[in-house]
C-alpha positions in Angstrom: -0.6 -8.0 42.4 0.0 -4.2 42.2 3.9 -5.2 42.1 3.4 -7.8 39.0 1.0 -5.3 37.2 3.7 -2.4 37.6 6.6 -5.0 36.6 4.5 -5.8 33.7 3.7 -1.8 32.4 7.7 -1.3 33.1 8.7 -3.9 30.7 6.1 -3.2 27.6 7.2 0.6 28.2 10.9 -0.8 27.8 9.9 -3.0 25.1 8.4 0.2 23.5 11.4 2.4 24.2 13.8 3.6 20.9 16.7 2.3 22.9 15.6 -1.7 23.2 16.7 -3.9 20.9 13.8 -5.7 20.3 12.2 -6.8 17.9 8.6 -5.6 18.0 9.5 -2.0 16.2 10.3 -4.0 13.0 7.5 -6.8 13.2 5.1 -3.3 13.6 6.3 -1.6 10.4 5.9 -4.6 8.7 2.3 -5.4 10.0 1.4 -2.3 9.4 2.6 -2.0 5.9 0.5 -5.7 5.4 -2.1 -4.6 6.9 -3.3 -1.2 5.2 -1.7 -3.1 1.5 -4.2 -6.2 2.6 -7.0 -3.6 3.2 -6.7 -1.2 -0.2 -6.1 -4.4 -2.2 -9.3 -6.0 -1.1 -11.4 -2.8 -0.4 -10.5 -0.4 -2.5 -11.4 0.4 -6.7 -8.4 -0.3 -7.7 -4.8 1.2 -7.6 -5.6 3.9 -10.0 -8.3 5.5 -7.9 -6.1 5.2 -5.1 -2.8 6.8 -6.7 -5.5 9.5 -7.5 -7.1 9.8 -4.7 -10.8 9.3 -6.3 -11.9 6.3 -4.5 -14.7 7.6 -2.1 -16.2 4.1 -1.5 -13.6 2.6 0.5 -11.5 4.2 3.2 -8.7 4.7 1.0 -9.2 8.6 1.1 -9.0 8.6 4.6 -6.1 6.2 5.1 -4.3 8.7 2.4 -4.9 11.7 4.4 -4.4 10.3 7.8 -1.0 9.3 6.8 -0.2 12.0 4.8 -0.6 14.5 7.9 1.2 11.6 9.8 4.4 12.1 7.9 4.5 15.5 8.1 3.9 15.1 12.1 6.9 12.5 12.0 9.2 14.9 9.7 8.4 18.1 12.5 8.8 15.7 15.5 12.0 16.9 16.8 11.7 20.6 15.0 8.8 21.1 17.4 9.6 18.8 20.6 10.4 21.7 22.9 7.9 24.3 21.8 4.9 25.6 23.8 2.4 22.6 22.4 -0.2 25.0 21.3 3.0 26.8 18.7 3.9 23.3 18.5 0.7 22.6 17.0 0.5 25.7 15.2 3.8 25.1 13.4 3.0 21.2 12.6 -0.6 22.8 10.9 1.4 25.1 8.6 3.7 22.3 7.4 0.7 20.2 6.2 -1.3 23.0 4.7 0.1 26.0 4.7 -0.2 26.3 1.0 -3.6 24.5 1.1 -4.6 27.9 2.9 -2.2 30.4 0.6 -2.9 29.2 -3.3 -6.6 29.4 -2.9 -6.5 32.8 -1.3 -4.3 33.8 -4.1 -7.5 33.7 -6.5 -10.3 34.7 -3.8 -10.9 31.5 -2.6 -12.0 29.5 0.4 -9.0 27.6 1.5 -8.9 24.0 1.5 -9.0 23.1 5.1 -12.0 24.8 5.6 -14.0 23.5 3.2 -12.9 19.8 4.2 -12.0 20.4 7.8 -11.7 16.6 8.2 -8.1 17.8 7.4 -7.7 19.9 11.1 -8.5 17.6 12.8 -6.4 15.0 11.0 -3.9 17.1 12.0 -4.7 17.6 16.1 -5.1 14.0 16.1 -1.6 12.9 14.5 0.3 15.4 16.2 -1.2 14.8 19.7 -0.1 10.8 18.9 3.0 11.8 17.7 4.1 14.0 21.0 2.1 13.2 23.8 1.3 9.8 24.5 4.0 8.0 26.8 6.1 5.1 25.3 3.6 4.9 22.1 4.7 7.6 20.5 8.5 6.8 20.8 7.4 3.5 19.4 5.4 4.8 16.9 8.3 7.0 15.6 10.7 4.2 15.7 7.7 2.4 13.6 7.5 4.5 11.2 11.0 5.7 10.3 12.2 2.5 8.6 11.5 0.0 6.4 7.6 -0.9 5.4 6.6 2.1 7.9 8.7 4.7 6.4 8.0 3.5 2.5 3.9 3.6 3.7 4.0 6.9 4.3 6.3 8.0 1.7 4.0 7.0 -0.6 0.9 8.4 1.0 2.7 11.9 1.3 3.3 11.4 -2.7 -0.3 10.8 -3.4 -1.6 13.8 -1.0 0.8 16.0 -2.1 -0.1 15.2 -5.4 -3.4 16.0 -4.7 -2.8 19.4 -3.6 -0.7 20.8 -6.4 -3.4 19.9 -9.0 -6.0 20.5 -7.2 -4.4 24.1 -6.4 -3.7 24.4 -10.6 -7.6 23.4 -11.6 -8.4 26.0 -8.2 -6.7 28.9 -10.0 -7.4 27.9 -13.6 -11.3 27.6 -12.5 -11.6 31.1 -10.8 -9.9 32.9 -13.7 -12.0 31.6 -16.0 -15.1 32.5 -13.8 -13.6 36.0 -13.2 -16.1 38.6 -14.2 -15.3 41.9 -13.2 -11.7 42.3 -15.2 -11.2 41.6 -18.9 -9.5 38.0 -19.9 -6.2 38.0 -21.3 -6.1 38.8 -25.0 -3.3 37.0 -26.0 -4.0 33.6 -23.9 -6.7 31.3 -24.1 -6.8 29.8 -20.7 -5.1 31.0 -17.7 -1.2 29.6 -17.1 0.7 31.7 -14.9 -2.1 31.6 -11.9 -2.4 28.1 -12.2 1.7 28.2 -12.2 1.7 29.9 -9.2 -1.4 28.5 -7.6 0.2 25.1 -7.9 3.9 25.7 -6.6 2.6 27.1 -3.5 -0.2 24.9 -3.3 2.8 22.4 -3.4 5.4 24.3 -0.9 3.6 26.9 0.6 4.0 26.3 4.5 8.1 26.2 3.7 7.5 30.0 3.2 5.5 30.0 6.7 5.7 32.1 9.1 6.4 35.2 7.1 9.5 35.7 8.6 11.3 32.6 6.8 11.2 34.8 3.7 13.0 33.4 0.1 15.3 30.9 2.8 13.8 27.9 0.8 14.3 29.1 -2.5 17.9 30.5 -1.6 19.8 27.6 -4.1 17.1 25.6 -5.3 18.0 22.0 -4.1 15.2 21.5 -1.7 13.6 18.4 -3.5 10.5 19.3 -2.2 10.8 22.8 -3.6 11.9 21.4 -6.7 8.9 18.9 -7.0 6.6 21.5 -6.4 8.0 23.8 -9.7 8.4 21.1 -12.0 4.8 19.0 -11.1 2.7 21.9 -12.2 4.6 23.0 -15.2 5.0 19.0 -16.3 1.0 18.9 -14.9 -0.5 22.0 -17.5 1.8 21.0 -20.3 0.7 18.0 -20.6 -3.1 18.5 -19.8 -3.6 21.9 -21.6 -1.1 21.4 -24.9 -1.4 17.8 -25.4 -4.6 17.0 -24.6 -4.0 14.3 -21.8 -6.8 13.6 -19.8 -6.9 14.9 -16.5 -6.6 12.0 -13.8 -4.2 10.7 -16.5 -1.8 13.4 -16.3 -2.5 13.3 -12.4 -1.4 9.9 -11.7 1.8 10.9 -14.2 2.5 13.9 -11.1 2.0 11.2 -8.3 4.2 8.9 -9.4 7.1 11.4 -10.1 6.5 12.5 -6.5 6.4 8.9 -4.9 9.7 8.5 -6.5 11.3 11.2 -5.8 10.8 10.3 -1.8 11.1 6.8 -2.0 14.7 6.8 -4.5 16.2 10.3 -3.5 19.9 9.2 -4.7 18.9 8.6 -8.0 16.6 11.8 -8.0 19.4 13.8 -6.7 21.5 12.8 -10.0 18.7 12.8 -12.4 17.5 16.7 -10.9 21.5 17.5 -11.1 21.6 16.9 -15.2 17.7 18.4 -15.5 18.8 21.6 -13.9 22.3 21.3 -15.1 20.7 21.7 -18.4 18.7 24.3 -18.3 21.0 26.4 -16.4 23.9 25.9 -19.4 21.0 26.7 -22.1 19.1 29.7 -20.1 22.6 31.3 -19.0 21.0 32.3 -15.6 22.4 31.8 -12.6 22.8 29.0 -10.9 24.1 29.8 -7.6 24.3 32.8 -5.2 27.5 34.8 -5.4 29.0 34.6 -2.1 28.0 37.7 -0.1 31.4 40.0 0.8 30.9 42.1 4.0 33.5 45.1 3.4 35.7 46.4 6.1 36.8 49.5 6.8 40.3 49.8 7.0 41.5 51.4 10.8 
């Protein structure tokens, strides 16, 4: 019996293995795609709550979350393999909320994560499954990195995200507006470059974490997540604060340009190229690094 039992554990760990052709990693991503779509579409409020992240009666939030912190557990998988597991850990936490912790310290603010610490411990949990659990979480990579798996979590990283560049824009805007120990501006009504600001790190903030990555991610401005995380907030306050569209509205606007972003990044790619192709032709700045010349001295 102990001979079956150990043939038995050394075939599903070979089954489970990267390297097998089998076809269980598929038939996963695809019952799990089914299974979370068949859950939100009978559960949930609706799609718009969801996109929003507003529906608190279901466990849509928490599906959201868990596989937003998931995806960014995935994404640091191999950055982080060989690291000491507690800077391992450490460096996974600053990629999923670094800038939850910098864009509300930027206005005096609690950060997010400790206010809603549900959030940590997302994050121990995810990354612990993604690391350290033998055969599952090779499987659980392979799962997740193609097809329904890999689209699942896209789009759960598209609504998060989402979720913490506005919420990091109505942050700022909110503690301006309740600042009472300085004068208001005199020549703005309500507060845009904070909420600017606020809301591209709030967006990026953990690519400029630990301080000694410096400007590297803003170096030539084709990171697409750098790029999403300028252009969602200024798209985000234009529309809510000069034409009047209504907040969850403009919201659900951000989340989808964010979902599609991941999900289609060829056509992004193209469509970002003649956006910032534009700009660059009518602003005359420039638009990439000169190349940097180390002189010599001659012998």
């Amino acid at each position: 019996p102990t001979q079956q039992l150990s043939r038995s554990l050394d075939a599903l760990a070979f089954s489970m293995s990267p390297s097998a052709s089998h076809p269980l990693v598929p038939l996963a991503s695809w019952v799990a795609g089914a299974g979370v779509i068949a859950y939100l579409a009978t559960h949930s409020l609706g799609l718009f709550p969801v996109l929003t992240l507003t529906d608190r009666k279901s466990w849509a939030w928490e599906i959201t979350a868990f596989g937003f912190f998931l995806k960014v557990a995935q994404d640091n998988r191999k950055k982080v393999a060989d690291l000491y597991w507690a800077k391992a850990l450490v460096c996974n936490a600053i990629a999923a909320f670094g800038g939850g912790f910098l864009a509300p310290m930027i206005v005096g603010r609690t950060p997010v994560p400790l206010m809603e610490e549900t959030f940590v411990w997302m994050v121990v949990v995810t990354w612990y499954i993604t690391h350290n659990i033998p055969h599952f979480s090779d499987f659980l990579g392979e799962v997740l990195r193609e097809g329904p798996g890999r689209t699942m979590l896209s789009i759960f990283f598209g609504i998060f995200k989402t979720q913490q560049i506005v919420g990091a824009v109505e942050l700022a805007s909110k503690a301006v507006a309740a600042e009472d120990l300085l004068p208001k501006s005199a020549y703005f009504p309500f507060a845009v470059a904070a909420p600017l600001l606020c809301g591209f790190v709030g967006g990026c903030g953990g690519a400029f974490l630990p301080p000694s990555s410096g400007l590297a991610p803003i170096e030539e401005g084709k990171v697409w997540n750098i790029r999403a995380a300028f252009f969602a907030p200024l798209m985000y306050i234009i529309a809510t604060r000069f034409f009047g569209v209504e907040l969850l509205t403009a919201k659900l606007g951000i989340c989808l340009f964010r979902i599609a972003g991941d999900l289609l990044p060829s056509q992004r790619d193209a469509i970002m190229e003649s956006v910032t192709s534009v700009l660059y032709n009518g602003s005359n700045v420039r638009s990439t690094p000169l190349p940097t010349v180390v002189p010599v001295k001659k012998a």
